[in-house]
PLY file of the C-alpha trace (Angstrom):
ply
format ascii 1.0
element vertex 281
property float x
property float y
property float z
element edge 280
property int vertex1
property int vertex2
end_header
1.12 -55.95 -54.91
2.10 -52.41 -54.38
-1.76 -50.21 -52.82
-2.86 -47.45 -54.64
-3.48 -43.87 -52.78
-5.37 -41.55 -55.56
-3.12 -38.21 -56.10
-5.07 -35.51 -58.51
-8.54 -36.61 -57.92
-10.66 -37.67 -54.76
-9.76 -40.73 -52.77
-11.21 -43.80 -53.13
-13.53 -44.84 -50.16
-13.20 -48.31 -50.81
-9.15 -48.85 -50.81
-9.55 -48.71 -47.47
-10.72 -51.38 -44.97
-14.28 -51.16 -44.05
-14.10 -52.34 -40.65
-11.21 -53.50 -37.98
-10.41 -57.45 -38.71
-7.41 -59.45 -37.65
-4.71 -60.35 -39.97
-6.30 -63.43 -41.90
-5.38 -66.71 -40.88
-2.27 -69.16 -42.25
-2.44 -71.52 -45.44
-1.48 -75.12 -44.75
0.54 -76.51 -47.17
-1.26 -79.15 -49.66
1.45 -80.87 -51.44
3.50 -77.92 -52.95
0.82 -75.31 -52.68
3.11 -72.31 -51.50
2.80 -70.79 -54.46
-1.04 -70.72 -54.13
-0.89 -70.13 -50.75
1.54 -67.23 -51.59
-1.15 -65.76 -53.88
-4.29 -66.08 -51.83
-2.50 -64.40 -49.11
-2.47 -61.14 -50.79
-5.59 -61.12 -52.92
-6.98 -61.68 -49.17
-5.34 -58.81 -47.33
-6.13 -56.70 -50.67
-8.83 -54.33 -48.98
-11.17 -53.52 -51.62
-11.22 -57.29 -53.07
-11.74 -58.50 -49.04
-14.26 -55.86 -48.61
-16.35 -56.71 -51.56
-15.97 -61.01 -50.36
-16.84 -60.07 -46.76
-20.21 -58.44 -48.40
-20.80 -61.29 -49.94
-20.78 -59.35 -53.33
-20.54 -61.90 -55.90
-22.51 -64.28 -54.02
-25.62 -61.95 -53.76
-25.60 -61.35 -57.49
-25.81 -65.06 -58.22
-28.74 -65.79 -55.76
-29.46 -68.62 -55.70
-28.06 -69.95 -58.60
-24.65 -69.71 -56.62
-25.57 -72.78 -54.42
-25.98 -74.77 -58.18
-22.67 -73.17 -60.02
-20.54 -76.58 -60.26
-17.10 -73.83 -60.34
-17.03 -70.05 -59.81
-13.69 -69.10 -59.30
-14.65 -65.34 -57.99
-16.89 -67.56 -55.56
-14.69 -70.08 -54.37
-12.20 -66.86 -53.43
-15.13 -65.54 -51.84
-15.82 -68.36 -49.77
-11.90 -68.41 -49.01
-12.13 -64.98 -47.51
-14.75 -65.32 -45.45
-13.25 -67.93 -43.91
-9.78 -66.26 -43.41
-11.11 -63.87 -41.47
-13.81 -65.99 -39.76
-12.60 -68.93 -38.66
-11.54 -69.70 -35.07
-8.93 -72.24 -36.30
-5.14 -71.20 -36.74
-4.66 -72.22 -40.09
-6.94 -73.17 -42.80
-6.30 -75.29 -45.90
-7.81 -73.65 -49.31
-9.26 -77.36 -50.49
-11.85 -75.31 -53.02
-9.28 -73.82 -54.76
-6.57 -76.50 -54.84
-9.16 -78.91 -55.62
-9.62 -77.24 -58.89
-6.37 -76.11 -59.93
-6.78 -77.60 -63.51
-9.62 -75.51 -63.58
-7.12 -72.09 -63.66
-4.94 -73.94 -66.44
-4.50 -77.25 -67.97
-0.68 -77.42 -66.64
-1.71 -76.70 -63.45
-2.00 -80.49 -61.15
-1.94 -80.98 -57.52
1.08 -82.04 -56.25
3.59 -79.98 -58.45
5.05 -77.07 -57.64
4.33 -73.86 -60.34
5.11 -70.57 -60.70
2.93 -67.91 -58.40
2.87 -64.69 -61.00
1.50 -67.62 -63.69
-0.99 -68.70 -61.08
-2.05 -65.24 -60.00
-2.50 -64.57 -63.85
-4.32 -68.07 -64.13
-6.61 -67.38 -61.34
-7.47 -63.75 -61.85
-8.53 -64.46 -65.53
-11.18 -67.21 -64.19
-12.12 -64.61 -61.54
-12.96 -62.04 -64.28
-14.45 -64.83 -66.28
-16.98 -65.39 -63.60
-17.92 -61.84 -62.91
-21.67 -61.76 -64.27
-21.05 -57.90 -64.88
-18.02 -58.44 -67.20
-17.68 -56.13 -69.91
-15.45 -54.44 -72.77
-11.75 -52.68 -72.05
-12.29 -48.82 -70.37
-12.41 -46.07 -72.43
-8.79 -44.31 -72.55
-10.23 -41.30 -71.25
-12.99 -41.93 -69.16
-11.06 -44.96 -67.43
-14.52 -46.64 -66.56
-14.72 -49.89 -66.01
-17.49 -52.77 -65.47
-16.69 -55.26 -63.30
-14.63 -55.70 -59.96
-11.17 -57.43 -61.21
-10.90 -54.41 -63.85
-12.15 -52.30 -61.24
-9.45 -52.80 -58.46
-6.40 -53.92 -60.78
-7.10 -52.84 -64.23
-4.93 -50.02 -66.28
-4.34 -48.81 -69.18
-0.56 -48.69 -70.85
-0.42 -46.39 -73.91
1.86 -47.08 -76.66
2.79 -44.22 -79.30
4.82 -44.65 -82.15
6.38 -41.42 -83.71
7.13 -41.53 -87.56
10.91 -39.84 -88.24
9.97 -38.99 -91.70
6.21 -37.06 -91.17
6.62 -36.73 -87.47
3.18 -38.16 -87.14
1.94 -40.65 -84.21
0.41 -43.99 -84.32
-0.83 -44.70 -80.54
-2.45 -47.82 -79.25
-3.92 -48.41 -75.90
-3.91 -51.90 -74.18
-5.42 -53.32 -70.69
-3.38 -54.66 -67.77
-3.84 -56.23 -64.37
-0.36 -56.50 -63.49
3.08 -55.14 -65.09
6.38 -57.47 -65.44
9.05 -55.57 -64.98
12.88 -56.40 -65.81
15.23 -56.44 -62.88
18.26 -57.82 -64.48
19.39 -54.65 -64.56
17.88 -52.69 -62.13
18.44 -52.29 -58.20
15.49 -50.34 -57.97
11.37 -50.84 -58.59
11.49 -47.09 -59.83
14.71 -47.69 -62.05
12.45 -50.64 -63.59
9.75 -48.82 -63.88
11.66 -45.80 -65.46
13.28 -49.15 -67.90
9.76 -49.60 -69.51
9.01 -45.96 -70.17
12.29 -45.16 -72.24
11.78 -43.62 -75.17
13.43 -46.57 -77.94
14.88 -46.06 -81.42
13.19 -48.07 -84.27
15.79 -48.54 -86.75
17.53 -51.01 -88.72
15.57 -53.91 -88.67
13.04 -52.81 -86.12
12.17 -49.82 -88.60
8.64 -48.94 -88.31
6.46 -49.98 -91.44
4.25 -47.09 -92.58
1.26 -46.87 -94.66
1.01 -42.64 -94.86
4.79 -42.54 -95.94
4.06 -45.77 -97.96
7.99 -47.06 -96.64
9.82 -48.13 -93.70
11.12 -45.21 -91.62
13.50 -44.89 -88.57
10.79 -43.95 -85.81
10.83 -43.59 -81.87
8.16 -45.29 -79.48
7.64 -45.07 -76.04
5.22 -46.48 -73.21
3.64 -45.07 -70.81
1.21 -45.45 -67.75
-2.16 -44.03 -69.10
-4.47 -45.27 -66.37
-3.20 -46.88 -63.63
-5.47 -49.30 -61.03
-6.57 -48.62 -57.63
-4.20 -51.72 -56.76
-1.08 -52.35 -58.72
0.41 -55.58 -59.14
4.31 -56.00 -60.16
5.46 -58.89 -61.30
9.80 -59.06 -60.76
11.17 -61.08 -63.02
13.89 -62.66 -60.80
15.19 -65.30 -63.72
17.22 -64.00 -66.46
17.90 -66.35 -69.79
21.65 -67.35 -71.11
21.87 -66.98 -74.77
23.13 -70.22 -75.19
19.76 -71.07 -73.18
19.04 -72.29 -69.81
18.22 -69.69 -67.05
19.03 -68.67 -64.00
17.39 -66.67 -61.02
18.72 -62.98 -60.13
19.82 -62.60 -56.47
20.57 -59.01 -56.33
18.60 -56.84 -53.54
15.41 -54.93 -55.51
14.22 -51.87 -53.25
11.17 -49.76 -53.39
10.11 -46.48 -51.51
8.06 -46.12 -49.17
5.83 -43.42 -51.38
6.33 -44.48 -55.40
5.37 -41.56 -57.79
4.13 -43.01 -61.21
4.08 -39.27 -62.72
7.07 -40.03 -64.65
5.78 -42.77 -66.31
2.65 -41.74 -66.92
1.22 -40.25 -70.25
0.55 -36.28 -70.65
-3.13 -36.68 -70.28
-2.88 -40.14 -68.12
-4.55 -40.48 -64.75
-2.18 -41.42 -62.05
-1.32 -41.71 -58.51
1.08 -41.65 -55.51
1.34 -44.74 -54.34
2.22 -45.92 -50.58
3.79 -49.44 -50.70
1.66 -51.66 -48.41
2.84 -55.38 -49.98
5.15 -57.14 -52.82
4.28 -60.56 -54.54
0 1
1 2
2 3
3 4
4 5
5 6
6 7
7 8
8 9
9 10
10 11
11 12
12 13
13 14
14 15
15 16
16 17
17 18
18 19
19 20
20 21
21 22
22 23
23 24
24 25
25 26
26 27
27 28
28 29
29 30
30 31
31 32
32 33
33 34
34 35
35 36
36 37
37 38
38 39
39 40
40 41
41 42
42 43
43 44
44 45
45 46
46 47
47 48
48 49
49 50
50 51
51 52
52 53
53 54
54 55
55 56
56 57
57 58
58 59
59 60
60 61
61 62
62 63
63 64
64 65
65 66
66 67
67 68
68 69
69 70
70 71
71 72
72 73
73 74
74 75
75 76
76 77
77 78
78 79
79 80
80 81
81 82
82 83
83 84
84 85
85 86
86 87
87 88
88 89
89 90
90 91
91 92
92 93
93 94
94 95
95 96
96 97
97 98
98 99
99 100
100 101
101 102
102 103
103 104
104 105
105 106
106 107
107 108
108 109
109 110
110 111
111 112
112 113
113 114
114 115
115 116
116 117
117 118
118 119
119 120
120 121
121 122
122 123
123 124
124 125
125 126
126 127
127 128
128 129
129 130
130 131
131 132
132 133
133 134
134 135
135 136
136 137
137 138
138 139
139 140
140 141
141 142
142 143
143 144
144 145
145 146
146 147
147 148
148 149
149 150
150 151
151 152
152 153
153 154
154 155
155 156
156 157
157 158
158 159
159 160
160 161
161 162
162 163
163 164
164 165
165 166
166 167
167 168
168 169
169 170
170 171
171 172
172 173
173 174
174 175
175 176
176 177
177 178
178 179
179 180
180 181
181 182
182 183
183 184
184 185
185 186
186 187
187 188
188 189
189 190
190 191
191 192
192 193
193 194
194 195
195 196
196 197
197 198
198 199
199 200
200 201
201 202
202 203
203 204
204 205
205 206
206 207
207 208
208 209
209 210
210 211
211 212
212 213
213 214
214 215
215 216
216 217
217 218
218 219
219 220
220 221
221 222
222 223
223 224
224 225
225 226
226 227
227 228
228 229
229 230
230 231
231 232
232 233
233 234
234 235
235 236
236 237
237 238
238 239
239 240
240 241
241 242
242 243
243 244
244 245
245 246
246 247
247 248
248 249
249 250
250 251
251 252
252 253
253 254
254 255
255 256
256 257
257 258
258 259
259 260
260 261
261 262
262 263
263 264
264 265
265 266
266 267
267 268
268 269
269 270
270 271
271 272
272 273
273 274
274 275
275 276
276 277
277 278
278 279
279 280
């Protein structure tokens, strides 16, 4: 998870911690939970998610319906952050969560080892679920959004479609909470990022169906950044797939800067930032 530092507009009060804590404590291991465990530990140290669980945010809104609530994801990662940072023991074992790991996804089960980035995905998608103040996608322009998941890790990726035969665009906008980017062939996270916002050749094929020019044209489309989140998550897709099937994982060394500029990527008219790398997942 790469921290978010606003760049053309004021800063965000709440990406930063609201008071001094310790790191938060260790994850024991429940039967091949590291990739839980893996997860947890930086939706914890994520300051404006921590800062809106050590408020007690969710919990207050459900009053006292949250001590009847048989589930609540949102709440149960609540409960775990309060007691990261509050507990005098060394280590702490996320039982709440674990517990209900069939809950996130009917392939998930106790005792078997999964993927983290399909966990994360799993277990952000029943924390949104759970947010009473859930609401639509953000407007493309006015980037508002209703509810705290959106709020910390949503963005917007713009997709426009040029015609080659009226030179007229088609563009589409679509939410995110987290990018996968392709590292086969990159050594970099800004030559991956760079990867997604090439501009690519419809043709052949791929030729771009067209109801104004009422055939299928050569065309050019290209996506962008339109929005991006107070807190961006990057998925690395470390396993790359033979043709004659199978997989295997990708060793090479990925670096990142220490200050990422998304203005490249970003639309014309986009809202974007500078970001400062605090974490990966």
């Amino acid at each position: 998870m790469l921290t978010l530092q606003p760049f053309r507009i004021r800063p965000w009060v709440d990406l930063e911690w609201q008071k001094t804590l310790q790191v938060g404590k260790g994850l024991n291991n429940l039967n091949n939970t590291c990739f839980c465990n893996a997860v947890l530990q930086c939706l914890t140290h994520t300051a404006p998610l921590a800062t809106f669980c050590l408020d007690r945010g969710h919990s207050r809104r459900l009053g006292s319906a949250a001590a009847t609530v048989a589930y609540d994801a949102l709440l149960a990662v609540e409960r775990h952050v309060i007691e990261a940072f509050g507990s005098s023991q060394n280590s702490i074992s996320p039982i709440e969560i674990v517990t209900n790991l069939t809950k996130k996804g009917p392939h998930f089960a106790a005792g078997v080892q999964k993927d983290a980035h399909e966990f994360l995905r799993c277990l952000t998608a029943n924390m949104h679920l759970a947010d009473p103040s859930m609401g639509g996608s953000p407007h493309p322009q006015t980037h508002q959004h209703t509810n705290i998941l959106d709020g910390i890790f949503g963005g917007l990726l713009r997709s426009q479609v040029r015609c080659g035969l009226c030179l007229t665009d088609s563009v589409r906008y679509d939410t995110f909470l987290d990018l996968s980017l392709e590292v086969h062939r990159s050594v970099s996270v800004d030559e991956a990022l760079r990867s997604i916002a090439e501009i690519d050749v419809l043709e052949g094929d791929n030729k771009c169906d067209r109801t104004v020019c009422k055939t299928k044209t050569c065309a050019t489309k290209r996506l962008t950044l339109h929005s991006t989140p107070r807190v961006l998550q990057l998925h690395l897709k470390r396993f790359g797939v033979f043709e004659e099937g199978g997989s295997t994982k990708i060793g090479h060394h990925v670096t990142f800067p220490e200050l990422l500029n998304v203005q490249p990527f970003t639309s014309p008219d986009g809202q974007y930032w500078e970001i400062p790398l605090d974490f990966a997942l």
